[in-house]
Backbone as JSON Lines, residues from 0, in Angstrom:
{"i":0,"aa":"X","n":[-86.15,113.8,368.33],"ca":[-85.17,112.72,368.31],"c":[-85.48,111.79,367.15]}
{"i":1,"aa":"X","n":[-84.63,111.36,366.35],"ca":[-84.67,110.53,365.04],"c":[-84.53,109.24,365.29]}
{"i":2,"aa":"X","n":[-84.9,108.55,364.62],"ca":[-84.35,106.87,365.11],"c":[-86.03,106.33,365.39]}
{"i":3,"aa":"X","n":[-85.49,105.1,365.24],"ca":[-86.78,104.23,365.44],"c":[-87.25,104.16,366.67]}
{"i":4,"aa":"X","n":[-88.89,103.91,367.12],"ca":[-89.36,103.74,368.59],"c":[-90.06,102.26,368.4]}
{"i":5,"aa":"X","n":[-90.29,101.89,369.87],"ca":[-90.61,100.1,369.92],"c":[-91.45,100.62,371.31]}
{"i":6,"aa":"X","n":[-92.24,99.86,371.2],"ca":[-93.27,99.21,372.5],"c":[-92.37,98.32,372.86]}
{"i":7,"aa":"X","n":[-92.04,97.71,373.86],"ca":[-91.19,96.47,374.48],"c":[-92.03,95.81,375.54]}
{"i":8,"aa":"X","n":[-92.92,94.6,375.45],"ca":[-93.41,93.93,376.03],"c":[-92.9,92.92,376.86]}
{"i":9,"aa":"X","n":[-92.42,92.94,378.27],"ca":[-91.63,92.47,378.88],"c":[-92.29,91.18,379.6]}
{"i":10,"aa":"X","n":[-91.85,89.89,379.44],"ca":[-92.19,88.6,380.14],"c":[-94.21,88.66,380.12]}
{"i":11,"aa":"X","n":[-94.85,88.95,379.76],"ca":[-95.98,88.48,379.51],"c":[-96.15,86.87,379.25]}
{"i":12,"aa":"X","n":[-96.22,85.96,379.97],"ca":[-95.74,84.31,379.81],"c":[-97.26,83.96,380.94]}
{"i":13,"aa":"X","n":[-96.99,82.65,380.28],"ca":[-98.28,81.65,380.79],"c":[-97.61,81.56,382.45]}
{"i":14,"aa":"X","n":[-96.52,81.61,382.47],"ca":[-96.03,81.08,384.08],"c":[-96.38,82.08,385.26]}
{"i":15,"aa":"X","n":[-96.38,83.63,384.36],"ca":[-96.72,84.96,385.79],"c":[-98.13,84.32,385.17]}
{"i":16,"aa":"X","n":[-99.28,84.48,384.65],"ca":[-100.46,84.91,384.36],"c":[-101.82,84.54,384.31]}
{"i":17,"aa":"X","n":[-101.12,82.92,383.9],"ca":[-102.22,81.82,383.46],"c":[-102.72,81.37,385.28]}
{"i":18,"aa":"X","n":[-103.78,80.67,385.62],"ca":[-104.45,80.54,386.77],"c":[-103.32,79.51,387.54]}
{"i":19,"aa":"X","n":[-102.84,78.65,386.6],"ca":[-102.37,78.09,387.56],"c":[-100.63,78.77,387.72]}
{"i":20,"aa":"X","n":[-100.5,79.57,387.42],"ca":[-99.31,80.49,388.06],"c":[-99.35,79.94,389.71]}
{"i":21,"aa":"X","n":[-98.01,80.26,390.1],"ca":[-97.34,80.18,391.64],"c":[-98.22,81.21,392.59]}
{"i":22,"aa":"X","n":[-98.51,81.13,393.36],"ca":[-98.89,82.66,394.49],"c":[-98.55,83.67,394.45]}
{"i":23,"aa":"X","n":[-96.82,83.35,394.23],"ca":[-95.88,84.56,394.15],"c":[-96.79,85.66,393.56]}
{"i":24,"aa":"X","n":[-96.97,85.36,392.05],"ca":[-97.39,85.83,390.56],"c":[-98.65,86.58,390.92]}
{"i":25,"aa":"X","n":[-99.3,87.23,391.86],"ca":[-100.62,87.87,392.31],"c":[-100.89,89.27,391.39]}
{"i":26,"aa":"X","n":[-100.57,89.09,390.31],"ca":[-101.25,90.14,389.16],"c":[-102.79,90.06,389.06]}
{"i":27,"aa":"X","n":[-103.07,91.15,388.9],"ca":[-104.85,90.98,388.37],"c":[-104.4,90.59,386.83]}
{"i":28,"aa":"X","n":[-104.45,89.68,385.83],"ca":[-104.13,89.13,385.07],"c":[-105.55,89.22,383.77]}
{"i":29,"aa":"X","n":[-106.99,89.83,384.56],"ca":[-107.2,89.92,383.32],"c":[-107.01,91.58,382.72]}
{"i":30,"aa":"X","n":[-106.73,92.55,384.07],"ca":[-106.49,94.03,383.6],"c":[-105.37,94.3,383.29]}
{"i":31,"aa":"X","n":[-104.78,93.55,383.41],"ca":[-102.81,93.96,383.3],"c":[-103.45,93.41,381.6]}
{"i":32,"aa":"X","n":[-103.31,91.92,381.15],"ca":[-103.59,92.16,379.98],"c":[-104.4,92.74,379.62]}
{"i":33,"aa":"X","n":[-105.79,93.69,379.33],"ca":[-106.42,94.3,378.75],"c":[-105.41,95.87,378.64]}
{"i":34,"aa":"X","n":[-105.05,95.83,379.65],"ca":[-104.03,97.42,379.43],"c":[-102.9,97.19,378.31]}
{"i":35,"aa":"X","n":[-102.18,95.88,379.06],"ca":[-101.21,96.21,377.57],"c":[-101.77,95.56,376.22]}
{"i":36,"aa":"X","n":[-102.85,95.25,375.84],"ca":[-103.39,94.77,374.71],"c":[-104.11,96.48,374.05]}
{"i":37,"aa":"X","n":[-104.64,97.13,375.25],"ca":[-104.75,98.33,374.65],"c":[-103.18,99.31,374.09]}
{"i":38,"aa":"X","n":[-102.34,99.23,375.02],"ca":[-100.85,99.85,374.56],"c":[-100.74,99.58,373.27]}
{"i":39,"aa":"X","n":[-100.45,97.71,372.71],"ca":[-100.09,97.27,371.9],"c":[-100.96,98.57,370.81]}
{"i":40,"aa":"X","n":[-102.02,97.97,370.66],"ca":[-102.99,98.74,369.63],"c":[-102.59,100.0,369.57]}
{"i":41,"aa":"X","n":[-102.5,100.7,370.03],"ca":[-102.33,102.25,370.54],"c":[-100.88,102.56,369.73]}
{"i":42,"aa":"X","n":[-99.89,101.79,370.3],"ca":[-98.22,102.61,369.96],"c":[-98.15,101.47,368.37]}
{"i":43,"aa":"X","n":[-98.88,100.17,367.9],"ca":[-98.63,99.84,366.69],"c":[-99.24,101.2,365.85]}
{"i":44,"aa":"X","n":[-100.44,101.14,365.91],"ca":[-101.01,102.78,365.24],"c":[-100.11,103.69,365.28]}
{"i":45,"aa":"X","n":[-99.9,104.25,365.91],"ca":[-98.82,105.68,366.08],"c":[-97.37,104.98,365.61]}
{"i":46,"aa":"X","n":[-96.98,103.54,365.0],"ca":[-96.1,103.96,364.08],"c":[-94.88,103.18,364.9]}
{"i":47,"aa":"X","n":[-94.95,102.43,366.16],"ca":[-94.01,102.1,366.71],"c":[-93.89,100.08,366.25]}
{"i":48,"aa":"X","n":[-92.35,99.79,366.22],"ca":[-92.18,98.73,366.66],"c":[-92.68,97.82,367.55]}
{"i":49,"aa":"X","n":[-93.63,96.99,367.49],"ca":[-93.84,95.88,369.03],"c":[-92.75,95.29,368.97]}
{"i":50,"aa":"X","n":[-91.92,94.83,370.08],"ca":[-91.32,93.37,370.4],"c":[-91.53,93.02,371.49]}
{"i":51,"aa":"X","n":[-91.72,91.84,371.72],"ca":[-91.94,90.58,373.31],"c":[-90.86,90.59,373.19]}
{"i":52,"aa":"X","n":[-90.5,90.44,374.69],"ca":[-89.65,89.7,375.57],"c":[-89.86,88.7,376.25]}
{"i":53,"aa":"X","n":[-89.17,87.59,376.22],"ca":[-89.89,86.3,377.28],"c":[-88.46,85.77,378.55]}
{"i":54,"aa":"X","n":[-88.3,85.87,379.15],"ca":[-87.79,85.69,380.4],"c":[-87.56,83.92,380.45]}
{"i":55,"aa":"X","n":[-86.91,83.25,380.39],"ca":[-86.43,81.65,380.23],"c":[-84.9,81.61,381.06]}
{"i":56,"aa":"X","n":[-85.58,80.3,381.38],"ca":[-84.56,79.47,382.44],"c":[-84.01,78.7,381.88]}
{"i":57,"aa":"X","n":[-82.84,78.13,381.8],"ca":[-82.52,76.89,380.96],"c":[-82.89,75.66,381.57]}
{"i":58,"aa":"X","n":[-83.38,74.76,380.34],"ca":[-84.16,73.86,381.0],"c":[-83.07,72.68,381.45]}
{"i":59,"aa":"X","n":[-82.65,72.63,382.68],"ca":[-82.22,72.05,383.04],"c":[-82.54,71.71,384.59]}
{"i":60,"aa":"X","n":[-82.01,70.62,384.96],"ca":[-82.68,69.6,386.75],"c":[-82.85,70.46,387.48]}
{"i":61,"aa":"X","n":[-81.69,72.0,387.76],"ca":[-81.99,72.66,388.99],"c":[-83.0,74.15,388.86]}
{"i":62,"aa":"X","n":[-82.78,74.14,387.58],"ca":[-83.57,74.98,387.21],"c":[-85.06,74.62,387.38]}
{"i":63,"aa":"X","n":[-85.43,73.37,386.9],"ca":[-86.89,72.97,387.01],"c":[-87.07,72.74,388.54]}
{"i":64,"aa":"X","n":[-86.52,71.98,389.24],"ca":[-86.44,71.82,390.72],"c":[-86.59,73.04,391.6]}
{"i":65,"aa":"X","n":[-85.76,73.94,391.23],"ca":[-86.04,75.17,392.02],"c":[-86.43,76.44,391.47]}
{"i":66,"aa":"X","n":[-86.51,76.76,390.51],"ca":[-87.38,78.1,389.99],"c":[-88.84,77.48,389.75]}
{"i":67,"aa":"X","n":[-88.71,76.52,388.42],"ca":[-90.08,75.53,388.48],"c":[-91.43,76.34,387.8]}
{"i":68,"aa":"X","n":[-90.37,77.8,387.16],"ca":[-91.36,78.83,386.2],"c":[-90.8,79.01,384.77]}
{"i":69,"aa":"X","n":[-91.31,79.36,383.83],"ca":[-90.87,79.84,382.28],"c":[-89.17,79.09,382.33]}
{"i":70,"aa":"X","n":[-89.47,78.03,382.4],"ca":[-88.51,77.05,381.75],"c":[-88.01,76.98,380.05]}
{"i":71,"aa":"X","n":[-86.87,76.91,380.08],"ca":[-87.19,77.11,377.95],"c":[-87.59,76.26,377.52]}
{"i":72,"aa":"X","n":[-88.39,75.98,376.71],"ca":[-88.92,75.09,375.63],"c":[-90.24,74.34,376.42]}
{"i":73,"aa":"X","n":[-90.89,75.06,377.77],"ca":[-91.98,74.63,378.05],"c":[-93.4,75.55,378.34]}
{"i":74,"aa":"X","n":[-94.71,74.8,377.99],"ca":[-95.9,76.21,377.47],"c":[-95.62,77.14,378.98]}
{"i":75,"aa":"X","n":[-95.37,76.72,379.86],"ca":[-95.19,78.44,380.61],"c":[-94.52,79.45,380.57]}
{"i":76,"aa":"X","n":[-93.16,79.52,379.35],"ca":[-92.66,80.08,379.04],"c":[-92.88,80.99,377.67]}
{"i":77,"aa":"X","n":[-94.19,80.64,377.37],"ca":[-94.65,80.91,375.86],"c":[-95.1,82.2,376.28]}
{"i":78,"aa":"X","n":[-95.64,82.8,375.16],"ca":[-96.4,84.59,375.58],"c":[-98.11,83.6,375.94]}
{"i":79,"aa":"X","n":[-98.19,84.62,376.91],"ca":[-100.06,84.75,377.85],"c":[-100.59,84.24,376.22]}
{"i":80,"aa":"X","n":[-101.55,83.57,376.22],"ca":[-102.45,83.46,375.41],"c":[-103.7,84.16,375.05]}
{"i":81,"aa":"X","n":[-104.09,84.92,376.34],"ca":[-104.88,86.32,375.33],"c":[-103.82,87.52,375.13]}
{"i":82,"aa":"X","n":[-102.86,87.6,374.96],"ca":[-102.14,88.79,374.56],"c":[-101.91,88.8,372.99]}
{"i":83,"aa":"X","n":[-102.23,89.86,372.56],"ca":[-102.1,90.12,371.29],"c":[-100.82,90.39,370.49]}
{"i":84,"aa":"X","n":[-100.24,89.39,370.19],"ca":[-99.18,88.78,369.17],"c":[-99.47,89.8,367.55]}
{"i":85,"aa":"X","n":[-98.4,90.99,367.45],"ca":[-98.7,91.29,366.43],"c":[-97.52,91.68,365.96]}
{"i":86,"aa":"X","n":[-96.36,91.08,365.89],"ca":[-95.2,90.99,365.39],"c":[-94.36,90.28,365.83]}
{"i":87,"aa":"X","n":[-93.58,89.52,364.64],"ca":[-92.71,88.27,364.99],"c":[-91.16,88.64,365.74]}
{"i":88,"aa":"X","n":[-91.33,89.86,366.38],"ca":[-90.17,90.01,366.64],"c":[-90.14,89.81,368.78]}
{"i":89,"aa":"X","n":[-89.8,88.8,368.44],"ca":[-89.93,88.01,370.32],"c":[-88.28,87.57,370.33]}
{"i":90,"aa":"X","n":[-87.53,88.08,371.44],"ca":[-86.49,87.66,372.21],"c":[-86.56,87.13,373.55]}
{"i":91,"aa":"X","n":[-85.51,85.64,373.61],"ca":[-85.26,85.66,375.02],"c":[-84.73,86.11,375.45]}
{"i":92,"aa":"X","n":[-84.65,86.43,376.52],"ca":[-83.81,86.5,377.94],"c":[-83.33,86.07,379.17]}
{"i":93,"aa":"X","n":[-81.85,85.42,379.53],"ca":[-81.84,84.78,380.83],"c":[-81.55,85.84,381.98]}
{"i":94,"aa":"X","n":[-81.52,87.31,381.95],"ca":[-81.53,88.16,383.1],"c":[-82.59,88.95,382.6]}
{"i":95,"aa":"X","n":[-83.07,89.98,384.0],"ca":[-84.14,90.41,384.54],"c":[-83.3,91.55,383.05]}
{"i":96,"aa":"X","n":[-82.18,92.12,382.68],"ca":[-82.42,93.19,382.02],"c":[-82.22,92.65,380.88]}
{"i":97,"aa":"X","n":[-83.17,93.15,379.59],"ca":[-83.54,92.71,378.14],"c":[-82.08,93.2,377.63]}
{"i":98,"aa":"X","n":[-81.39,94.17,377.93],"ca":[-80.34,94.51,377.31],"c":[-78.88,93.84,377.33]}
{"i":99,"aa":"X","n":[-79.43,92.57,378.04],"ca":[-77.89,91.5,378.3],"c":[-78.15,90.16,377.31]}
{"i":100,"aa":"X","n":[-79.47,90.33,376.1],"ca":[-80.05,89.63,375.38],"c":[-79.19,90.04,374.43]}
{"i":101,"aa":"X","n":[-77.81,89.38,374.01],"ca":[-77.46,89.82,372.96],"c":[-78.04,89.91,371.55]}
{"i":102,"aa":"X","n":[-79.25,88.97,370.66],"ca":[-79.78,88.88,369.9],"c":[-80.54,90.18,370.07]}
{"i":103,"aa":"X","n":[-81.39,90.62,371.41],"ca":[-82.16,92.03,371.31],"c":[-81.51,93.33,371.39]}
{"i":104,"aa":"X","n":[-80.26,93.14,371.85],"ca":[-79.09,94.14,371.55],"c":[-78.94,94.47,370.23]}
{"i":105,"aa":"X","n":[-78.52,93.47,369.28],"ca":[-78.08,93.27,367.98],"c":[-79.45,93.9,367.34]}
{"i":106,"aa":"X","n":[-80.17,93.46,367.76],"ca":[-81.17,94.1,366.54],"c":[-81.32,95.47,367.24]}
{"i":107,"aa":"X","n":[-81.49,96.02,368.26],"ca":[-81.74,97.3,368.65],"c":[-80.74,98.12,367.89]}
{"i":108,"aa":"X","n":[-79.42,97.6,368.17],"ca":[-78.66,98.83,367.02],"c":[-78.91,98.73,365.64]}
{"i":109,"aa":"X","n":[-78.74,97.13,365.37],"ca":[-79.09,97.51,363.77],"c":[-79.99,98.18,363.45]}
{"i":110,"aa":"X","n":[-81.16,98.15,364.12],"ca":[-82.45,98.94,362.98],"c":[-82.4,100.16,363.43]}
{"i":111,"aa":"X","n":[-81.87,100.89,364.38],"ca":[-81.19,102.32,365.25],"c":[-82.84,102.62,366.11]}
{"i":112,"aa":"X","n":[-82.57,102.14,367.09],"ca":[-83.88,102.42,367.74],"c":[-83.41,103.51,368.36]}
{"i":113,"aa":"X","n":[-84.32,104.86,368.82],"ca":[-83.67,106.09,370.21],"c":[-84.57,105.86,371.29]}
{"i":114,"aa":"X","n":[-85.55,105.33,370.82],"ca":[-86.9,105.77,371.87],"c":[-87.36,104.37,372.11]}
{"i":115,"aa":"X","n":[-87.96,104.04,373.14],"ca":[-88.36,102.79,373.77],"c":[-89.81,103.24,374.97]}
{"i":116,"aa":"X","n":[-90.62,102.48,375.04],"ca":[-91.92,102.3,375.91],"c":[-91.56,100.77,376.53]}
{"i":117,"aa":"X","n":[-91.79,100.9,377.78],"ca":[-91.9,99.6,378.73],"c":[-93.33,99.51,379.2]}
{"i":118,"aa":"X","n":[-93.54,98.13,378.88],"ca":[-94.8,97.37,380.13],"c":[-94.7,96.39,380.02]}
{"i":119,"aa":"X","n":[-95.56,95.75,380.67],"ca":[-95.52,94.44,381.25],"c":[-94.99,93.64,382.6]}
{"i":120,"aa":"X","n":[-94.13,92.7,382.92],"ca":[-93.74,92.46,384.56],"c":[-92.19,92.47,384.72]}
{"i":121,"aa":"X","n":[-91.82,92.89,385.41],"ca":[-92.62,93.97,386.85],"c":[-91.87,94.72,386.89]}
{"i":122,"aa":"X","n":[-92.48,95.75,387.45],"ca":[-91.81,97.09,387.51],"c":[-90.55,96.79,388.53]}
{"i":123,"aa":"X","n":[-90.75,96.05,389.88],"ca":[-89.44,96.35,390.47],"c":[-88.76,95.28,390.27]}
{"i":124,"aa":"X","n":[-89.06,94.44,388.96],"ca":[-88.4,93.43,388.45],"c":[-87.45,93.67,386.99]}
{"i":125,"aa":"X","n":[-88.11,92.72,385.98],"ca":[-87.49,93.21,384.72],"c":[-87.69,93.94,384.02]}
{"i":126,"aa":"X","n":[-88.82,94.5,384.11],"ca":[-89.13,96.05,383.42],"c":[-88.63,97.36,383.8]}
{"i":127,"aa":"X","n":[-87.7,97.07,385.48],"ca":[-87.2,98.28,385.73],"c":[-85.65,97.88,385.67]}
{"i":128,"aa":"X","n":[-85.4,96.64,385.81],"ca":[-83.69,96.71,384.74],"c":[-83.71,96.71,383.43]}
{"i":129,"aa":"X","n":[-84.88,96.25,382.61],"ca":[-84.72,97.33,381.36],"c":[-84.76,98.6,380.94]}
{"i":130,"aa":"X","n":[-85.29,99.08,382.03],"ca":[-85.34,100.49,381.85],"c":[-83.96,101.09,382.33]}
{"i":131,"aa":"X","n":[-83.33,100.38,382.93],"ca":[-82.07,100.79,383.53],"c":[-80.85,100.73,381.9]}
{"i":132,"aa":"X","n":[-81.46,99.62,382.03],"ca":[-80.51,99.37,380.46],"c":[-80.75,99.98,379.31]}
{"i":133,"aa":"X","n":[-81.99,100.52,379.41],"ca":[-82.26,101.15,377.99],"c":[-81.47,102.48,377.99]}
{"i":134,"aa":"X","n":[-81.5,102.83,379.12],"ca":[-80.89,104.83,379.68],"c":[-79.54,104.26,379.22]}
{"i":135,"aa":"X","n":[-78.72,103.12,379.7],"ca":[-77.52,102.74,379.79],"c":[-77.62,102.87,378.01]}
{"i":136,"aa":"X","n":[-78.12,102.17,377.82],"ca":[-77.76,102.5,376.18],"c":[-78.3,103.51,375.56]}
{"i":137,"aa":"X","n":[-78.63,104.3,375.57],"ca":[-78.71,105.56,375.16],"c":[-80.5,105.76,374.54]}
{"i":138,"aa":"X","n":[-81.57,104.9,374.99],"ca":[-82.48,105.37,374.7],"c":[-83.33,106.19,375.51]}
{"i":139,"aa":"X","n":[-84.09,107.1,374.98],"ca":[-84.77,107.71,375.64],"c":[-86.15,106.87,375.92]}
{"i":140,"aa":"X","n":[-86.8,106.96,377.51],"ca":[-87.03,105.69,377.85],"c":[-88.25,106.28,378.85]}
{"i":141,"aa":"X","n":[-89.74,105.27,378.39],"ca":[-90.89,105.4,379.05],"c":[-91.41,104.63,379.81]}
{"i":142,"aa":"X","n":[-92.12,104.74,380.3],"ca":[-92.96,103.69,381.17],"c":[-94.31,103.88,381.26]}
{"i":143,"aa":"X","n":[-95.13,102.97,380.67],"ca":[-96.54,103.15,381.14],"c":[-97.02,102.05,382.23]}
{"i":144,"aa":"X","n":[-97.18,103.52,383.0],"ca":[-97.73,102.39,384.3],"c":[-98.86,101.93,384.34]}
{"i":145,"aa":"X","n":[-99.88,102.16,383.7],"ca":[-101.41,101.08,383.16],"c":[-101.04,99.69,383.19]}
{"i":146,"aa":"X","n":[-99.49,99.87,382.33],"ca":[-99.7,98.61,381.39],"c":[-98.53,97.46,382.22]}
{"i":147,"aa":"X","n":[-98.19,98.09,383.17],"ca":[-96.9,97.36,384.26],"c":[-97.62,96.67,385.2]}
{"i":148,"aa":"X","n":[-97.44,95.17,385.55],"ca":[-97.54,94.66,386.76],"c":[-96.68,94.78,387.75]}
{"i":149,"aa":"X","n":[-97.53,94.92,389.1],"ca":[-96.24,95.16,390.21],"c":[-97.16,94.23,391.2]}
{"i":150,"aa":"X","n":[-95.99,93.43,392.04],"ca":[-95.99,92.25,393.21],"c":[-95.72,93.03,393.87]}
{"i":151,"aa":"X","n":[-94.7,93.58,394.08],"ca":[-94.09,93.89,395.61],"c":[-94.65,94.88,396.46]}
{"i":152,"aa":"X","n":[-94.51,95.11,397.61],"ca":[-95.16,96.44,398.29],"c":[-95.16,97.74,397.8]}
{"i":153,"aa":"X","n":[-96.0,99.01,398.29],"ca":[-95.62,100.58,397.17],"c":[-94.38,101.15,397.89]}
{"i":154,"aa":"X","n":[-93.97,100.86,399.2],"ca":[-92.52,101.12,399.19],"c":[-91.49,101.1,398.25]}
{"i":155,"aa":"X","n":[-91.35,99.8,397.48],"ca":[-90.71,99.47,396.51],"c":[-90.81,99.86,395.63]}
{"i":156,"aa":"X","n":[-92.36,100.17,395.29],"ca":[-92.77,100.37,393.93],"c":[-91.81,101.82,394.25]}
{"i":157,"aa":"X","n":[-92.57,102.85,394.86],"ca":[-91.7,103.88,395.21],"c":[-90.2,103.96,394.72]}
{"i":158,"aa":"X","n":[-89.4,103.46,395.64],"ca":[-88.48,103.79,395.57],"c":[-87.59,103.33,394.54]}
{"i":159,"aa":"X","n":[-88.11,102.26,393.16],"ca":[-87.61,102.22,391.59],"c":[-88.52,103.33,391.42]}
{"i":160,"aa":"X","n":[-89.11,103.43,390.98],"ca":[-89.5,104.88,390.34],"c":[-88.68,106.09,390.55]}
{"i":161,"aa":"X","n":[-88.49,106.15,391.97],"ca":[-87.57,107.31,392.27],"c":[-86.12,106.83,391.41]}
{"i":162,"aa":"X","n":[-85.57,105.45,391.58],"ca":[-84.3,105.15,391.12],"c":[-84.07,105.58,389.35]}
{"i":163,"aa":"X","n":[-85.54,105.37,388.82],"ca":[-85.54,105.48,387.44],"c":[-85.81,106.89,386.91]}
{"i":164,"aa":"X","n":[-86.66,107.78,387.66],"ca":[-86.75,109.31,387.31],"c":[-85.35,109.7,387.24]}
{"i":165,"aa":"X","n":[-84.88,109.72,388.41],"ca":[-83.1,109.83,388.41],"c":[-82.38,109.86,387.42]}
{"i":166,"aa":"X","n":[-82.56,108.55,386.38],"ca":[-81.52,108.53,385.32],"c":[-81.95,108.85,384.31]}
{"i":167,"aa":"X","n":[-83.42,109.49,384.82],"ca":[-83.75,110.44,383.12],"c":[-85.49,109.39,382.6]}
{"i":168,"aa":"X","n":[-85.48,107.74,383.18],"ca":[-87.05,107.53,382.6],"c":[-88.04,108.39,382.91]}
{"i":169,"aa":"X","n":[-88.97,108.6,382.08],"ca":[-90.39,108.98,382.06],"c":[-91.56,107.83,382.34]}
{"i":170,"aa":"X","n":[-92.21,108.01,383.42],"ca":[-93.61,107.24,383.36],"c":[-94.57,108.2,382.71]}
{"i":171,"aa":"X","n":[-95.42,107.41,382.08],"ca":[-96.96,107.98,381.07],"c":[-97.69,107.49,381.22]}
């Protein structure tokens, strides 16, 4: 398959990661980052695109009042601070799928990406409606599960995985 490939680093932010994160947020936070800090290294070598994704709320009263996480324009919305930043190419996002980011849309076609790698949070969160969206747009589409945080029970985990084999993703 021809076309450009990208690592896609999904919501890695001070708000899931940093200590004083919510309860909700129960990642092992220093192996989730050491895995995808190893990915990063790994798929920049072999030739791929990095881009972050960061997940933002608009900062506004009800938003801070009741989500009260990765607000825009505040440090919990910034990338984790030991994660390794090695290309300026970071989009927001206000839904769980990266592909309703029109700016990360726009550049995905322009530079003709085919192939895409997911990690980061969470699998039965926004890393598995990007993966939904990536099939939707026509990339051929991975998952490394090293490098994925998952909250929810393995029922769940389960049964996106099953939802995503379905439409053709690969986990690696």
């Amino acid at each position: 398959m021809n076309g450009k490939k990208a690592l896609i680093v999904i919501d890695m932010q001070h708000d899931y990661l940093a200590d004083t994160r919510k309860p909700m947020f129960s990642y092992n936070t220093k192996e989730l980052v050491s895995n995808v800090n190893g990915a990063i290294a790994r798929y920049k070598e072999m030739g791929y695109d990095i881009i972050y994704i960061r997940q933002v709320f608009q900062n506004i009263v009800t938003n801070r009042k009741f989500i009260g996480f990765t607000i825009e324009g505040t440090p919990g919305a910034e990338i984790y601070k030991d994660l390794d930043l090695v290309s300026d190419l970071v989009f927001d996002k206000y839904f769980s799928n990266t592909y309703t980011s029109r700016p990360f849309r726009n550049h995905m076609e322009k530079e003709g990406y085919k192939e895409v790698v997911l990690c980061g949070l969470d699998e039965c969160g926004c890393v598995g409606a990007t993966a939904k969206g990536a099939v939707k747009a026509g990339m051929k589409t991975f998952m490394l599960k090293d490098a994925i945080g998952r909250r929810f029970p393995d029922a769940k985990v389960r049964k996106m995985r099953d939802q995503l084999t379905k439409i053709g993703v690969e986990y690696i």
